[in-house]
C-alpha angles and dihedrals in degrees: 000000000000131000110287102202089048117118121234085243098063086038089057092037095052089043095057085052094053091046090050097048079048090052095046095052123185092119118113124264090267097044084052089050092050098049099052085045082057093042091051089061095045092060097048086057087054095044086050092048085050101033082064099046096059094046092051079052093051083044100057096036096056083055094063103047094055085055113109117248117247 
């Protein structure tokens, strides 16, 4: 299920690169299938990097908010 040490970067980057070889078509049924399999994996490790991002956000600014006013 993904790579876990991969960055979101290389997730997004390799993503963009799937979609594109989809896009471009000309693969066999399996290679397509492949591909989106692959594509589908790539994007979960992008919805977890920003999953936690927002939730780092939410976090901090929760933070802040409990915070008293000076």
């Amino acid at each position: 299920m993904g790579e876990p040490q991969m960055s979101y970067e290389q997730a997004r980057a390799e993503l963009a690169s799937v979609v594109e070889r989809l896009e471009a078509g000309g693969g066999s049924l399996e290679e397509s299938l492949a591909l989106w399999e692959r594509g589908e994996q790539l994007a979960d490790v992008c919805q977890r990097w920003l999953d936690g991002a927002r939730a780092r956000l939410d976090a901090a600014r929760a933070a802040r908010d409990a915070e008293p006013a000076s």
